[in-house]
SEBA-761148 format. One line per field, with one value per residue: residue in three letters; x, y, z of N, C-alpha, C in turn. Coordinates in steps of 0.2 Angstrom, whole numbers, padded with zeros to 4 digits, always signed. Layout:
res [ALA;...]
n_px [X;...]
n_py [Y;...]
n_pz [Z;...]
ca_px [X;...]
ca_py [Y;...]
ca_pz [Z;...]
c_px [X;...]
c_py [Y;...]
c_pz [Z;...]
This chain:
res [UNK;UNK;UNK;UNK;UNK;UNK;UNK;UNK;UNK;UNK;UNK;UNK;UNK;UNK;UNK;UNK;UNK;UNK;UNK;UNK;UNK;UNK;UNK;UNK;UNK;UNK;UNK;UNK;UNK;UNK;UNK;UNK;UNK;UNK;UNK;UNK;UNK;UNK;UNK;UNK;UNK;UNK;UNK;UNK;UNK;UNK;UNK;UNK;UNK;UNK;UNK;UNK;UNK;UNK;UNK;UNK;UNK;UNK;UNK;UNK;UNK;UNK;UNK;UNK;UNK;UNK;UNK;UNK;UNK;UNK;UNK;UNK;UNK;UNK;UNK;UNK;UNK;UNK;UNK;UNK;UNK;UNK;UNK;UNK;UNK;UNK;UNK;UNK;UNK;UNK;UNK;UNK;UNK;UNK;UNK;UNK;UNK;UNK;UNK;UNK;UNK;UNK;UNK;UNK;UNK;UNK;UNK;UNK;UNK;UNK;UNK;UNK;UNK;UNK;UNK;UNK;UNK;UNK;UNK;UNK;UNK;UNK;UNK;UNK;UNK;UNK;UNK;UNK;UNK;UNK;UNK;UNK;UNK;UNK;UNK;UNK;UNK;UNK;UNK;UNK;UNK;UNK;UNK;UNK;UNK;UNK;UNK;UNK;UNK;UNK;UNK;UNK;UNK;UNK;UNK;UNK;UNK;UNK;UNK;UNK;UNK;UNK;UNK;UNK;UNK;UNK;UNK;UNK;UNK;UNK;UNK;UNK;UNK;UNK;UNK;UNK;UNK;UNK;UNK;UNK;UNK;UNK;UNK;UNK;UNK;UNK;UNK;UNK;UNK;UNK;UNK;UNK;UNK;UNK;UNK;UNK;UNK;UNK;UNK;UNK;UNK;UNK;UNK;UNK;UNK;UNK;UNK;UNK;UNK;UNK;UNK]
n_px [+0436;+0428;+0429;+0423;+0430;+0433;+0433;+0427;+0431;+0431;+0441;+0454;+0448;+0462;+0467;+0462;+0473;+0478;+0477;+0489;+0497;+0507;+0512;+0520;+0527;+0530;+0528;+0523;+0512;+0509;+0511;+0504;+0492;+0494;+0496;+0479;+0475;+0480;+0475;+0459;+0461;+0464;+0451;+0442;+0445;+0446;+0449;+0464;+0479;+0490;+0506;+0516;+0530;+0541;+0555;+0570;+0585;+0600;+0612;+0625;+0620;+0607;+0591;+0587;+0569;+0560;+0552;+0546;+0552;+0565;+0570;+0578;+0580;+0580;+0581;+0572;+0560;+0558;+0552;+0541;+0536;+0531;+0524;+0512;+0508;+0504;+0492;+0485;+0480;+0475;+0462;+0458;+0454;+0441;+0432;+0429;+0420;+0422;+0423;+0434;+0440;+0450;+0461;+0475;+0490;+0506;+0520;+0534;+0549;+0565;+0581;+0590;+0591;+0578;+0569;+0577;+0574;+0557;+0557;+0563;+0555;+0543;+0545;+0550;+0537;+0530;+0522;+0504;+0503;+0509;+0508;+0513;+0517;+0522;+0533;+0538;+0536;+0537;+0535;+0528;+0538;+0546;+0539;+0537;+0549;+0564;+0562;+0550;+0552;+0561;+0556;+0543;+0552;+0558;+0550;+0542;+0528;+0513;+0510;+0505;+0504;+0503;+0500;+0505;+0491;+0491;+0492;+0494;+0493;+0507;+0511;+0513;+0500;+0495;+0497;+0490;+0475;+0467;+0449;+0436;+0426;+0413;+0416;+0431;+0449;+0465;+0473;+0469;+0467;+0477;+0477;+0467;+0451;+0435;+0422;+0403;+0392;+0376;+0365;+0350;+0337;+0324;+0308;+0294;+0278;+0283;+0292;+0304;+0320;+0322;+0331]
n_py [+0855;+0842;+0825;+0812;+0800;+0782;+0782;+0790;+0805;+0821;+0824;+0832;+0834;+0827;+0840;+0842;+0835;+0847;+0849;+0849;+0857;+0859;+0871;+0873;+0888;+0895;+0906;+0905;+0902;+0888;+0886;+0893;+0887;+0875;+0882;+0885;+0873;+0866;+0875;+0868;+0859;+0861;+0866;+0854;+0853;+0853;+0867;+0868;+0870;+0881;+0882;+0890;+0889;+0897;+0895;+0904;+0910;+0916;+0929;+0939;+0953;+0955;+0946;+0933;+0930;+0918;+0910;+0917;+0930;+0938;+0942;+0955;+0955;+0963;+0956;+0958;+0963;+0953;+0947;+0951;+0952;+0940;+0937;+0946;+0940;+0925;+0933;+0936;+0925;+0919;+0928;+0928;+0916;+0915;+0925;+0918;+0913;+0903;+0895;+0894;+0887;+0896;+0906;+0910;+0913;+0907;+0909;+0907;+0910;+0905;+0901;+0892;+0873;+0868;+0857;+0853;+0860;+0860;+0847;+0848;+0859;+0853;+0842;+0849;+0856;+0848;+0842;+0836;+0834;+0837;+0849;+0851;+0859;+0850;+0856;+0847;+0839;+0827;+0812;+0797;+0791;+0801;+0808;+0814;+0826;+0834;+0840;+0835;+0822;+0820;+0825;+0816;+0807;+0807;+0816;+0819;+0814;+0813;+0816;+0827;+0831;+0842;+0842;+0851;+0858;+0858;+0847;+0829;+0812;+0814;+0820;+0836;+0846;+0851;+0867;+0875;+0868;+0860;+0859;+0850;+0837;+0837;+0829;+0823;+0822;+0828;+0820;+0805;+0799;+0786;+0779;+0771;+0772;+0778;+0766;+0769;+0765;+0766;+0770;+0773;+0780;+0775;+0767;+0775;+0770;+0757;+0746;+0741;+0741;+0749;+0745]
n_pz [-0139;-0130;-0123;-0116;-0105;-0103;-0089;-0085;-0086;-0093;-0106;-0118;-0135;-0148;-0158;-0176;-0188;-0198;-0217;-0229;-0242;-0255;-0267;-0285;-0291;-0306;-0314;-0324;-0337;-0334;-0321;-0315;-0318;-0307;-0294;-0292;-0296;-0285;-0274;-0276;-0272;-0259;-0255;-0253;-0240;-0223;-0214;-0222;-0227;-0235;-0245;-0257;-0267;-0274;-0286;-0289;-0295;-0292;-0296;-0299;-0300;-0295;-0291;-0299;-0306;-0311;-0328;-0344;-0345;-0345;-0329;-0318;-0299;-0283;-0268;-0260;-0268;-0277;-0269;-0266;-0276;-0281;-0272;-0274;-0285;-0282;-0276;-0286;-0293;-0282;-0281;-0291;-0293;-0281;-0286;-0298;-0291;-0280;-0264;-0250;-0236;-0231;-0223;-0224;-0237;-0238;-0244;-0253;-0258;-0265;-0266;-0279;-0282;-0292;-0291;-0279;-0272;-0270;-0264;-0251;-0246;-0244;-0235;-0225;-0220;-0219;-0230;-0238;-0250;-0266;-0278;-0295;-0311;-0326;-0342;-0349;-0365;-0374;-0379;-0370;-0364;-0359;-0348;-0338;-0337;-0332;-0319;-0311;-0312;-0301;-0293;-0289;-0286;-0277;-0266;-0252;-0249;-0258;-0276;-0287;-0302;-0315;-0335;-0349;-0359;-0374;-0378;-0384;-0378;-0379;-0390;-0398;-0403;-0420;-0424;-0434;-0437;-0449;-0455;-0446;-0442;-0429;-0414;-0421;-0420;-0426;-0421;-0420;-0429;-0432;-0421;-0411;-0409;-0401;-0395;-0392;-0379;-0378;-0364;-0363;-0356;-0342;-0345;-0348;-0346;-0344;-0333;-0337;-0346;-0360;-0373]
ca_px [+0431;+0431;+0425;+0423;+0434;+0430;+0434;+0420;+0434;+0434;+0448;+0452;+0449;+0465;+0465;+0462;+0477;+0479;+0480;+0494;+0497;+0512;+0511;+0527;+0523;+0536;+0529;+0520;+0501;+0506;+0513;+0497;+0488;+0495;+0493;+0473;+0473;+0480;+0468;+0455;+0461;+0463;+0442;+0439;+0447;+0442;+0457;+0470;+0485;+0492;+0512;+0515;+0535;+0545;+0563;+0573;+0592;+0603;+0614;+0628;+0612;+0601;+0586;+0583;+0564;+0560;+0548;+0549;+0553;+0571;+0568;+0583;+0577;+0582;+0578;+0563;+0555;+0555;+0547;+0534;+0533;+0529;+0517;+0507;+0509;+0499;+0487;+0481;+0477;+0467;+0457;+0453;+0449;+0437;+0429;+0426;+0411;+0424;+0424;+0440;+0443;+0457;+0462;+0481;+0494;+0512;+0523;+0541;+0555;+0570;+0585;+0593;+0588;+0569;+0567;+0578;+0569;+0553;+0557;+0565;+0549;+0540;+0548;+0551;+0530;+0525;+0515;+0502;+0503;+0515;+0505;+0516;+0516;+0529;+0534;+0541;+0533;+0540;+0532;+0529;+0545;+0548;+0532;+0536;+0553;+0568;+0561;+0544;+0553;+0565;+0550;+0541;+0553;+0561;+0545;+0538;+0520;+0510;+0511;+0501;+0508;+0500;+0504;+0502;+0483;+0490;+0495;+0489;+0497;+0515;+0512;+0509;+0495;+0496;+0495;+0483;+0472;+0459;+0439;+0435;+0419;+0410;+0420;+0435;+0455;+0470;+0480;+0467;+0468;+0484;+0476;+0461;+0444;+0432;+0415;+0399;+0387;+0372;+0361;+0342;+0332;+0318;+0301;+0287;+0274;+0285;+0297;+0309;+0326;+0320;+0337]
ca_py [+0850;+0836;+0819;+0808;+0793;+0777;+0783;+0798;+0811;+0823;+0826;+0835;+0829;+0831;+0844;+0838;+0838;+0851;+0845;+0853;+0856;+0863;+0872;+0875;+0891;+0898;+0913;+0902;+0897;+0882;+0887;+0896;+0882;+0872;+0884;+0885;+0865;+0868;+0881;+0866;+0853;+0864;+0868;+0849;+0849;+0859;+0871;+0865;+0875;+0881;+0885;+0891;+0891;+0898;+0894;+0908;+0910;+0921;+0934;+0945;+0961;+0951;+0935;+0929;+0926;+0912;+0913;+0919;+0936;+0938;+0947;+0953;+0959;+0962;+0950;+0960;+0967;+0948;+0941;+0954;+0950;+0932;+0938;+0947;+0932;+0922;+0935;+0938;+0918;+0919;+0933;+0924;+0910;+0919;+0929;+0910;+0911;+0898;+0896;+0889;+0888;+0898;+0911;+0913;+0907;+0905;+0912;+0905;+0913;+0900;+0900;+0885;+0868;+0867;+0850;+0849;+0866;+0860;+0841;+0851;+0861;+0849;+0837;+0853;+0859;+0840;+0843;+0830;+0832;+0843;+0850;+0859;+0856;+0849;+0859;+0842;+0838;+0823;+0806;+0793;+0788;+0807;+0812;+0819;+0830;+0831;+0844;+0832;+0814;+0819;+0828;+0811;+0799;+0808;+0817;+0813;+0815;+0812;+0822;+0829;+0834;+0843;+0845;+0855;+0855;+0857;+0839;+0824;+0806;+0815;+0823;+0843;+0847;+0855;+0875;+0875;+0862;+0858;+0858;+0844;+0836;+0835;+0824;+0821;+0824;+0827;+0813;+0800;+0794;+0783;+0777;+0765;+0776;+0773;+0766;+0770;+0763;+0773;+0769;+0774;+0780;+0770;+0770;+0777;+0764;+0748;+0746;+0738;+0744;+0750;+0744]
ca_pz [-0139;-0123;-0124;-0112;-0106;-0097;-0080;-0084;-0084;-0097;-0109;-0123;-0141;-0151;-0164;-0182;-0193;-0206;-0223;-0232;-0249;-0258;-0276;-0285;-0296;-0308;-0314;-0331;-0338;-0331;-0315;-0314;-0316;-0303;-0289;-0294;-0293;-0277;-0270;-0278;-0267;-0252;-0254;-0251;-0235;-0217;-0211;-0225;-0227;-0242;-0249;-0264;-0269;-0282;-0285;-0292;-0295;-0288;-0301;-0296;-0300;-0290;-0291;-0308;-0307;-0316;-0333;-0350;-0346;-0337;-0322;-0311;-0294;-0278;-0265;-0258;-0274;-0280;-0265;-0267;-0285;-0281;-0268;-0279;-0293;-0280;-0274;-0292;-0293;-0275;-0282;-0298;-0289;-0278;-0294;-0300;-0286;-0276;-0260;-0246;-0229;-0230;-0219;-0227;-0240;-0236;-0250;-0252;-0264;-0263;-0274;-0280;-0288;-0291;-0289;-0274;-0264;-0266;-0260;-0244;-0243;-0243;-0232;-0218;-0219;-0220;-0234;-0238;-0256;-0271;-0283;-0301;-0318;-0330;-0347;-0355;-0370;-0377;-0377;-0364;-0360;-0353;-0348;-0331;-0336;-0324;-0311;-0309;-0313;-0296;-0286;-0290;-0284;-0269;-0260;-0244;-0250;-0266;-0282;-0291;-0310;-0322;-0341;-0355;-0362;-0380;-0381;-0385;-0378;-0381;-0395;-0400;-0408;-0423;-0423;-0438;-0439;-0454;-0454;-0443;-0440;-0422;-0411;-0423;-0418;-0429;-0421;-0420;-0438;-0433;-0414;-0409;-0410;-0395;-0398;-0388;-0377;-0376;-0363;-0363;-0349;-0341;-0350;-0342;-0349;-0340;-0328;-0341;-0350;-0367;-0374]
c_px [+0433;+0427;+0426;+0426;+0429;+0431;+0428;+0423;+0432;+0440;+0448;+0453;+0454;+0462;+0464;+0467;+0478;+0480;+0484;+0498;+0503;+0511;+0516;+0524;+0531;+0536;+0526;+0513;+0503;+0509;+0507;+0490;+0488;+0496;+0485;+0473;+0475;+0475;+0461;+0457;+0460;+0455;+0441;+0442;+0445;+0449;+0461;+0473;+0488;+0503;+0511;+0524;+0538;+0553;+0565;+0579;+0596;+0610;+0619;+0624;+0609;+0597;+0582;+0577;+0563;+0553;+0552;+0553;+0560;+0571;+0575;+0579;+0581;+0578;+0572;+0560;+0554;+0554;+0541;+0531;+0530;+0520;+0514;+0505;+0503;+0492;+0482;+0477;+0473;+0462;+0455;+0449;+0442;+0432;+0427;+0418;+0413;+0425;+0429;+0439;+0449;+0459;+0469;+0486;+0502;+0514;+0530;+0546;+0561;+0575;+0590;+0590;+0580;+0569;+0569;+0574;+0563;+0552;+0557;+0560;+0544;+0540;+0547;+0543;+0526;+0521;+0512;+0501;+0506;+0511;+0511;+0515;+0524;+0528;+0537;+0535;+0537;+0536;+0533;+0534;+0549;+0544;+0531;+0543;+0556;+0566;+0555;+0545;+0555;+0562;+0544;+0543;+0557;+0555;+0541;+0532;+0517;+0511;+0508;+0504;+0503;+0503;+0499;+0492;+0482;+0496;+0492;+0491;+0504;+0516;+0508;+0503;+0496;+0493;+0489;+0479;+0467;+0454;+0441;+0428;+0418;+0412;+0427;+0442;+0460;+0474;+0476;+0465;+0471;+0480;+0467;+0454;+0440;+0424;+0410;+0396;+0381;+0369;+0355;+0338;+0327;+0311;+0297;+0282;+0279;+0291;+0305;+0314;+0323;+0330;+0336]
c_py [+0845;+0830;+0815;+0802;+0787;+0776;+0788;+0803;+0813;+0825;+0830;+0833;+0833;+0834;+0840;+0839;+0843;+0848;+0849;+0853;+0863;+0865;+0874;+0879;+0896;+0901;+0912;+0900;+0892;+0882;+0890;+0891;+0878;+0875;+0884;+0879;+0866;+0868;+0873;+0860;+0855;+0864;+0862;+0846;+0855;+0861;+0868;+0873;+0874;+0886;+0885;+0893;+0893;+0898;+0901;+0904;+0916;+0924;+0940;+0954;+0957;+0944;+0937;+0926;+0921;+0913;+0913;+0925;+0937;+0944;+0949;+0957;+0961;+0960;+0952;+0963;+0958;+0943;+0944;+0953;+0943;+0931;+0942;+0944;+0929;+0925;+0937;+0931;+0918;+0921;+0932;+0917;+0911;+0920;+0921;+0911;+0905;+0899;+0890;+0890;+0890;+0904;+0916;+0910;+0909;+0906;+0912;+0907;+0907;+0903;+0893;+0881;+0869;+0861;+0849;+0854;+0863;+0853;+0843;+0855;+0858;+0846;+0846;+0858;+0852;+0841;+0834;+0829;+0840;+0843;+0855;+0853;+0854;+0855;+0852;+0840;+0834;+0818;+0803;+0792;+0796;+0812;+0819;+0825;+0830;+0834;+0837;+0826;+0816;+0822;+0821;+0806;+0801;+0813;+0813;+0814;+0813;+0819;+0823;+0836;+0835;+0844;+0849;+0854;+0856;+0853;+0831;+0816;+0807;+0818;+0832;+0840;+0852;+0863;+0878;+0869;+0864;+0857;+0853;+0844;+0837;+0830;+0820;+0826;+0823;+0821;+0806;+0797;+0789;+0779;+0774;+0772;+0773;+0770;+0766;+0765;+0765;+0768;+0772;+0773;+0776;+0773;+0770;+0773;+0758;+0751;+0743;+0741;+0744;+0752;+0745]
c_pz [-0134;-0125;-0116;-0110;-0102;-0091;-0078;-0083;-0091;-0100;-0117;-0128;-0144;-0156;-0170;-0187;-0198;-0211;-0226;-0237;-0250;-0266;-0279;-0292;-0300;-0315;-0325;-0332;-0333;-0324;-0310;-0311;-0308;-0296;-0289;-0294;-0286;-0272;-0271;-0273;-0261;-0249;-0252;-0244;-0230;-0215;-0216;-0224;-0231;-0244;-0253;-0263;-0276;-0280;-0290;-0291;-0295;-0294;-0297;-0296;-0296;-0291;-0298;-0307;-0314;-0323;-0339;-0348;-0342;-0335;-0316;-0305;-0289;-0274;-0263;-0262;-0276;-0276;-0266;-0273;-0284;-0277;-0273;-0284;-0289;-0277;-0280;-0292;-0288;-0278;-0286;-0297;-0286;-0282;-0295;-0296;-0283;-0268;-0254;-0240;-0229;-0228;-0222;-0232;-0237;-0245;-0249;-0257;-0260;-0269;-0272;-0285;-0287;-0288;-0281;-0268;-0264;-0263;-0253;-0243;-0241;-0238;-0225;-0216;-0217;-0224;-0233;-0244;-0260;-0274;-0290;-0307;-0323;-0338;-0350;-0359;-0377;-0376;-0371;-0359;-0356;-0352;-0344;-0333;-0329;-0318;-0308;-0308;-0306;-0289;-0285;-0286;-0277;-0263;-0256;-0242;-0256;-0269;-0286;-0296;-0314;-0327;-0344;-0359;-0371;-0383;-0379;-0385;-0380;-0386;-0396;-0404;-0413;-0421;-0427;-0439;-0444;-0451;-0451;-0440;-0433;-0421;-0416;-0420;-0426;-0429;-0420;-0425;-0437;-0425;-0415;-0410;-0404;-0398;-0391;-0386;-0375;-0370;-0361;-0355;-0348;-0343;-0344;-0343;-0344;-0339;-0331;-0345;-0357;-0369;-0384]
């Protein structure tokens, strides 16, 4: 595309940066998750560009993927595993009836510190923003957990942390809960309670707030 200067030459218009987003996935629901936010911010940009990293550790048998299930590989079976890891998320994205500008993902196997590979992927991609999820599950005061407190305070972009969705202000939710009414919580017995404000559509008879 050209535009035109004040002498009447044309020139060309720079390209439009890429937006570029990093997902740190480690092989968990919530690892899962936080590529699928991802892919969710990528859709709201034209041309982005998407990583997706997993840190493994290295084993005199081979790479310790990361998870519940201990996985030894070798090093080209547990890249291919990582890439199929994200190619299952695309296609369930898609399936959603989702639609991205996205032509390709970038698939990172690393071994080392979590926190410190995806600062340095970060930092050597330019991302524009970190998306992963924390597993801490303690109160306020350690909300973010140590991969996410150190990818928070040393990344060279914004960060976007997801947590668990069976917890409530820092605290578990119980595993069985009792009958409960429509709109009631177990843990908000002990906590402030909200109260409504309805507001009322405009009456057809006048032009005035039927309040």
């Amino acid at each position: 595309m050209t535009e035109t200067n004040s002498n009447g030459d044309n020139e060309a218009k720079p390209p439009r940066p890429q937006y570029k987003v990093l997902a740190a996935s480690d092989f968990s629901e919530l690892g899962d998750r936080a590529v699928l936010e991802a892919l969710r911010v990528c859709a709201a940009h034209i041309d982005p560009e998407l990583h997706v990293i997993t840190v493994a550790s290295e084993s005199s048998s081979g790479v310790r993927l990361p998870g519940s299930e201990t996985r030894l590989l070798p090093r080209k079976e547990a890249e291919e595993a990582s890439r199929a890891r994200v190619a299952q998320l695309v296609d369930a994205y898609f399936a959603g009836g989702n639609s991205i500008d996205l032509e390709k993902v970038a698939v990172h196997l690393t071994l080392g510190s979590p926190a410190e590979r995806i600062v340095a992927l970060a930092t050597a991609v330019d991302a524009d923003v970190i998306v992963l999820g924390t597993h801490e599950r303690h109160g306020m005061g350690h909300i973010l957990g140590s991969v996410a407190e150190h990818v928070v305070k040393h990344a060279p972009c914004g960060v976007f942390v997801i947590r668990p969705r069976d917890f409530l202000l820092g605290e578990k939710l119980p595993e069985v809960q009792p009958a409960l009414q429509p709109g009631e919580h177990p843990l908000l017995s002990s906590r402030e309670t909200p109260t409504y404000h309805y507001v009322h559509r405009m009456s057809r008879e006048s032009t005035r707030l039927v309040l």
